[in-house]
C-alpha positions in Angstrom: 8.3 67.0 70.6 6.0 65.7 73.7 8.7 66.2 76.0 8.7 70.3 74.7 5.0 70.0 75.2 5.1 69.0 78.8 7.5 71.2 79.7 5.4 74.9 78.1 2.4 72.7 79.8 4.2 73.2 82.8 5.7 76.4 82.4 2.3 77.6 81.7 0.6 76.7 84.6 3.7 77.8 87.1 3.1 81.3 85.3 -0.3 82.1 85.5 -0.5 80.6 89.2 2.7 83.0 89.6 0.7 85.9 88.0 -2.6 85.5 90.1 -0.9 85.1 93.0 1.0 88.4 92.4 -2.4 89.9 91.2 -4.0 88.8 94.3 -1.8 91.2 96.4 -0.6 93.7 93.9 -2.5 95.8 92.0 -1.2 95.7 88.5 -4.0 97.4 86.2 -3.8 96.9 82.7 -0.6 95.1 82.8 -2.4 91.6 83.9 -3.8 91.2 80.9 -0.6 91.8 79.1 0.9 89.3 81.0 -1.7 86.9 80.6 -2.0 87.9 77.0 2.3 86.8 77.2 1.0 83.3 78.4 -1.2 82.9 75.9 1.5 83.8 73.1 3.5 81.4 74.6 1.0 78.6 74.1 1.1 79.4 70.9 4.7 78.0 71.0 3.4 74.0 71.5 2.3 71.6 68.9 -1.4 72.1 70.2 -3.5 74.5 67.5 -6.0 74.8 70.8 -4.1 75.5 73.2 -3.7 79.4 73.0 -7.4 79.5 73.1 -7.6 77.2 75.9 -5.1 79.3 78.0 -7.4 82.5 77.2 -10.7 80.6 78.6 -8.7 80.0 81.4 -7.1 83.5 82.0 -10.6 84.6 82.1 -11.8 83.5 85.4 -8.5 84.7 87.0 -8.5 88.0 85.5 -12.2 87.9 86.6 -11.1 86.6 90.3 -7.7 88.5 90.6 -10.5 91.7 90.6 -12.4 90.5 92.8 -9.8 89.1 95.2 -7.6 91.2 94.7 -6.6 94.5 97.1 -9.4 97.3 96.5 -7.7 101.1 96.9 -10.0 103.9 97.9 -8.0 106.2 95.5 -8.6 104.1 92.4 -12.1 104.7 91.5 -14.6 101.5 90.7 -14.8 102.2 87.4 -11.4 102.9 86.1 -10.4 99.2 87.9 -13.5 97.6 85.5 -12.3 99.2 82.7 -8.7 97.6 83.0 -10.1 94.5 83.7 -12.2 94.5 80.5 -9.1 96.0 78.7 -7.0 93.0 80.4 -9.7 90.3 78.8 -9.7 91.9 75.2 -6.0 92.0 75.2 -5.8 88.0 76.2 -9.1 87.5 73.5 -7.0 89.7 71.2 -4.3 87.8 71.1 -6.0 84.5 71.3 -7.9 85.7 68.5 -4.4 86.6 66.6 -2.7 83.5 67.2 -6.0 81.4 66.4 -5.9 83.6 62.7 -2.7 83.3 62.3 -2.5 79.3 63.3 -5.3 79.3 60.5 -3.2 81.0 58.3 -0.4 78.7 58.6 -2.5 75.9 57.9 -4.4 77.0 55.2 -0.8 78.2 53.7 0.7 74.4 54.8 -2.3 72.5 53.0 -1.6 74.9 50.0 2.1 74.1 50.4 0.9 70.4 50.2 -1.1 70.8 47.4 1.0 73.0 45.1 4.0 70.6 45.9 1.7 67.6 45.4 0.6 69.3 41.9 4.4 69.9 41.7 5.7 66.2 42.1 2.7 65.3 39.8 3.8 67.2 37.4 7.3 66.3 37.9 6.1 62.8 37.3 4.1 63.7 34.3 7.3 65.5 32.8 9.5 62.6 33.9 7.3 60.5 32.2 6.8 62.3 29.1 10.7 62.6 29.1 11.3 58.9 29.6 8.6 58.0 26.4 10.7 60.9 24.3 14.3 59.6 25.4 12.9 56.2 24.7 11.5 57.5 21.4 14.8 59.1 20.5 17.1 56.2 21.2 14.6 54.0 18.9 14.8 56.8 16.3 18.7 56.6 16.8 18.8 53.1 16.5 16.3 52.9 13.3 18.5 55.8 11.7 21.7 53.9 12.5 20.3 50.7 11.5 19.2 52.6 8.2 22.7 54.3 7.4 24.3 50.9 7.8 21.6 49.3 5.4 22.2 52.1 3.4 25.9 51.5 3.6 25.5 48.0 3.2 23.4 48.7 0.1 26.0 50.5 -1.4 28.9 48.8 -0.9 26.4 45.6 -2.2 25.9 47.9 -5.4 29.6 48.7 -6.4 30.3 45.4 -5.6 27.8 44.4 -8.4 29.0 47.2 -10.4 32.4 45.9 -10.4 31.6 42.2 -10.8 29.6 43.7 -13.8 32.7 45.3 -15.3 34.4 42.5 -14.3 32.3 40.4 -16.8 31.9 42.3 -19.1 36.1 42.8 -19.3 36.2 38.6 -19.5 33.6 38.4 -21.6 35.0 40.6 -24.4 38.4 38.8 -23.7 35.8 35.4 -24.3 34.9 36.7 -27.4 38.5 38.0 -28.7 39.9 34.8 -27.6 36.6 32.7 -29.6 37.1 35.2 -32.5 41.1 34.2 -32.7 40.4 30.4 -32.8 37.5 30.8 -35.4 39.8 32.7 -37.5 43.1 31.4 -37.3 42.0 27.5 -36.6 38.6 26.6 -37.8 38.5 28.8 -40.9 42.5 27.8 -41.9 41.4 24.2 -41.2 38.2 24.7 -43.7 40.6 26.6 -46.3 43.2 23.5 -46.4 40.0 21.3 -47.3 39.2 23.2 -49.8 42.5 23.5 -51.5 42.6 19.7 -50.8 39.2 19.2 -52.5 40.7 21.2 -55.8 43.7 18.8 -55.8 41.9 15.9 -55.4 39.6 17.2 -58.2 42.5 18.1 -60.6 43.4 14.1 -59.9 40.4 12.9 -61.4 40.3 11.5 -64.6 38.3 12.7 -67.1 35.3 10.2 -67.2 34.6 11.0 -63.3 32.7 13.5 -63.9 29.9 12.4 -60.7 32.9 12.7 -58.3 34.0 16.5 -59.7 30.4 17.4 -59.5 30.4 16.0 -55.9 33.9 17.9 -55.1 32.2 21.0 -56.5 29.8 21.1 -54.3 31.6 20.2 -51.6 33.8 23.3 -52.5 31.3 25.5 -52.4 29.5 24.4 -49.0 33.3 24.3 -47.4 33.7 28.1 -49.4 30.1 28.9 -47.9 30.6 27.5 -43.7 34.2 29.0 -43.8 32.6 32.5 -44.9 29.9 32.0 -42.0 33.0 30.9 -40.0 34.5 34.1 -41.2 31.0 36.0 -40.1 30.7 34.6 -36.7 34.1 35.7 -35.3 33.6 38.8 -36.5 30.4 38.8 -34.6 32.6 38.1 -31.7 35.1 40.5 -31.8 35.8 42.4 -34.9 39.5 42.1 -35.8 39.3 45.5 -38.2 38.3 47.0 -34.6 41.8 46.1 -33.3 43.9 46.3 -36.4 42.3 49.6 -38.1 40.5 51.7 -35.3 37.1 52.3 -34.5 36.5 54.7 -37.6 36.9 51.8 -40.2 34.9 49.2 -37.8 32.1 51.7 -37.5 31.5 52.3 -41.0 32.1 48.0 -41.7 29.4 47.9 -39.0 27.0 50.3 -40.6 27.2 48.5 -43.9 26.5 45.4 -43.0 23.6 46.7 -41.5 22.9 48.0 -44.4 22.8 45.8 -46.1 20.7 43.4 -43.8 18.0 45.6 -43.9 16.0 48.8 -46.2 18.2 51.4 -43.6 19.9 54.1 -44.6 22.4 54.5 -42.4 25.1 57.6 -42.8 28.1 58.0 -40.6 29.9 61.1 -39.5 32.9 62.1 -38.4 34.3 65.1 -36.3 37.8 65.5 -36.0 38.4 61.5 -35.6 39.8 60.2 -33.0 43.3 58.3 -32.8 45.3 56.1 -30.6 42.0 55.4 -28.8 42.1 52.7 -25.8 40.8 50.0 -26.5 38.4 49.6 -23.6 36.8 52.7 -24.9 36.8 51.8 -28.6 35.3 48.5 -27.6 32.7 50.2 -24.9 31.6 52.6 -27.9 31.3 49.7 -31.0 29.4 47.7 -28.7 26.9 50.2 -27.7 26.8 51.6 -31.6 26.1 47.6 -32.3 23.4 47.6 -29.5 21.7 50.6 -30.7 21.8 49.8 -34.8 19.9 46.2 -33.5 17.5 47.9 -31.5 16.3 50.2 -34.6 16.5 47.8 -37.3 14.4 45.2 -34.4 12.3 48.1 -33.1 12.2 51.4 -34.5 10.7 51.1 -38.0 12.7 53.6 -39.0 13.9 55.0 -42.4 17.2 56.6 -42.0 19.6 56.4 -39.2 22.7 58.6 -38.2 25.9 57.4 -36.3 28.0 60.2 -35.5 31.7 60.1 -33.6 33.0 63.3 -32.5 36.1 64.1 -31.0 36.4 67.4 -28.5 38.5 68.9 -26.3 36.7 67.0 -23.6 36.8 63.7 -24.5 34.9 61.5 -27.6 30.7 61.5 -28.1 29.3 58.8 -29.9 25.7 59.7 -31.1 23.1 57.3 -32.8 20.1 58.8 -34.2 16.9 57.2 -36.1 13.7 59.1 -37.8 11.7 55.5 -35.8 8.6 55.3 -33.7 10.8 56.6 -30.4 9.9 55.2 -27.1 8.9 56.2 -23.6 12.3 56.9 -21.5 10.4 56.6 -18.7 9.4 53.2 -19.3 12.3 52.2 -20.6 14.1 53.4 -17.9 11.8 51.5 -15.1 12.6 48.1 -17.8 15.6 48.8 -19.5 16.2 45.3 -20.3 14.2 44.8 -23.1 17.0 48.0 -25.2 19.6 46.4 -23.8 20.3 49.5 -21.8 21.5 47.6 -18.4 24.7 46.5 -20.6 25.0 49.2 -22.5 25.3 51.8 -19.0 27.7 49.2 -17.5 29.8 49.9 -20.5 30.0 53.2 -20.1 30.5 53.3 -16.7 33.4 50.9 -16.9 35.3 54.2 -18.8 33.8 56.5 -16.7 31.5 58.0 -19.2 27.5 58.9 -19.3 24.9 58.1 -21.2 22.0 60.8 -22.8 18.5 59.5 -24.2 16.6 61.6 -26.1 13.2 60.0 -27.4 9.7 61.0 -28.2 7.1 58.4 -29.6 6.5 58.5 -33.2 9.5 61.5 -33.5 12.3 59.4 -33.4 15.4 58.7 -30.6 19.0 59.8 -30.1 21.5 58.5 -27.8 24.5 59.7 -26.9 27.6 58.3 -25.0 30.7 60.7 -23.6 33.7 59.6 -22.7 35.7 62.0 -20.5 39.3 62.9 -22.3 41.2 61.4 -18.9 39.8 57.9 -20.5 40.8 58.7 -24.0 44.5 59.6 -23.9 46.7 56.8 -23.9 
């Protein structure tokens, strides 16, 4: 760049000595201070904003001399060789004026260039910025929404686990209680019925004058008569064999009676088309949960009269038990359901696929129904 400087320097000056030497013996008019004007555009062509003007203040002493030096025709009135000297200055001024206004120009339009690229890269930064925080904000949203899906998966996987370990128990406990039922029955309660019969033969034995000892036999008769009956009672209460032998008809309505007679209920049972041939996971799931319900409204519902009904559709089998009782809040009882036993009794359910319906309204009684799809019922 300073080496292109030096060299329009130079070309410069070698010009305009050129042109005032020429204007010293040649009369060019006018066209000196287009040439001069020439050398002035061409100092517009270095890296010095000045310069153009400089050249002009320059050209005007020579255009001024080259007049005055210059050769003088008789032909070419005084006036006429003023006027192109004065038309040879405003054409250099002109154009010194031009480039000046138009070097201006370029810098006013440069600075702007700066300053609109300077509000450009700003706001380039700005957005980069703002684009980092979002992409950052995105990929934490991404990562919280992945984390949550796999909680959410974990969760659920955690809760059908728990849902099958609860079937799970609830299949080994009833198999518990089948198995507890069995050896009450058929070894305990045997075992109690040989003592008795052994307590009558010993008491036939007796001779007549020991009457103490037949009173004693007696009575030890009748408390061996009364524990194997409670034997009798609690393996039922285990697993009731009528459930297994004669269906879930016959163990419903052995069920209600001995309800009814255990408390002031009046207790009715209905049946709609009955079943047959049912599984007996479901005729167990649905005894269970009729057991369940018949404690909670002799324990809970003050009730008068109660209704268990067992229907058998085209869609499967509904167990409904109804009461007259005080009724509950479902809401509550769904936020606590321990307290109705209702944790145990939905697990049953769902372990044969079925659903569960709770109708109640304080002081106006409750109804709960159970379905069990036909796909679980046919065997």
């Amino acid at each position: 760049m300073r080496n292109s400087n030096h060299t329009i320097l130079a070309l410069i000056i070698g010009l305009g000595g050129a042109l005032f030497a020429i204007d010293l013996f040649v009369p060019l008019g006018i066209a000196v201070g287009v040439l001069y004007a020439g050398i002035v555009i061409l100092a517009a062509a270095s890296s010095y904003p000045r310069l153009p003007f400089l050249i002009a203040i320059a050209s005007t002493p020579l255009i001024i001399a080259g007049a005055a030096l210059g050769p003088q025709h008789a032909s070419i009135p005084l006036w006429v060789g003023v006027s192109n000297r004065l038309f040879s200055l405003i054409i250099v001024w002109v154009a010194a004026m031009l480039l000046q206004q138009r070097q201006r120009a370029e810098i006013q339009l440069r600075e702007a260039k700066n300053e609109l690229e300077g509000r450009v890269d700003a706001r380039t930064k700005e957005l980069a910025d703002v684009n980092h925080s979002l992409m950052q904000e995105i990929s934490g949203h991404i990562q919280t929404e992945g984390f949550l899906r796999t909680s959410e998966q974990a969760l659920a996987t955690s809760r059908q686990e728990l849902r099958d370990l609860a079937a799970r128990l609830l299949t080994v406990q009833e198999e518990e209680r089948r198995r507890i039922s069995r050896d009450l029955h058929d070894d305990i309660n045997q075992r109690l019925a040989m003592l008795v019969v052994q307590a009558e033969s010993l008491e036939a034995t007796l001779p007549a004058s020991a009457v103490g000892c037949s009173k004693e036999l007696r009575s030890i008769q009748d408390r061996l008569t009364e524990l194997s009956d409670d034997v009798r009672h609690l393996a039922y209460q285990f697993h009731p064999s009528i459930l297994d032998d004669l269906g879930l008809p016959v163990a419903l309505q052995r069920l209600i009676d001995e309800c009814a007679v255990r408390s002031n209920l009046a207790i009715s049972l209905e049946l709609i088309a009955p079943p047959k041939g049912i599984p007996q996971t479901v005729s167990t799931c649905l005894y269970r949960i009729a057991q369940e319900c018949l404690a909670n409204i002799m324990k809970h519902a003050h009730a008068t009269q109660a209704r268990v009904s067992l229907a058998s559709t085209v869609d499967g089998i509904t167990l409904t038990v109804q009461d007259d009782g005080v009724g509950f809040d479902t809401q509550q009882a769904v936020d606590n359901p321990r307290g109705l036993g209702l944790v145990s009794m939905a697990e049953r359910v769902r372990l044969v696929h079925g659903t569960v319906t709770i109708d109640s309204i304080p002081q106006q009684g409750t109804r709960l129904s159970i379905h069990v799809p036909r796909a679980e019922v046919s065997v």
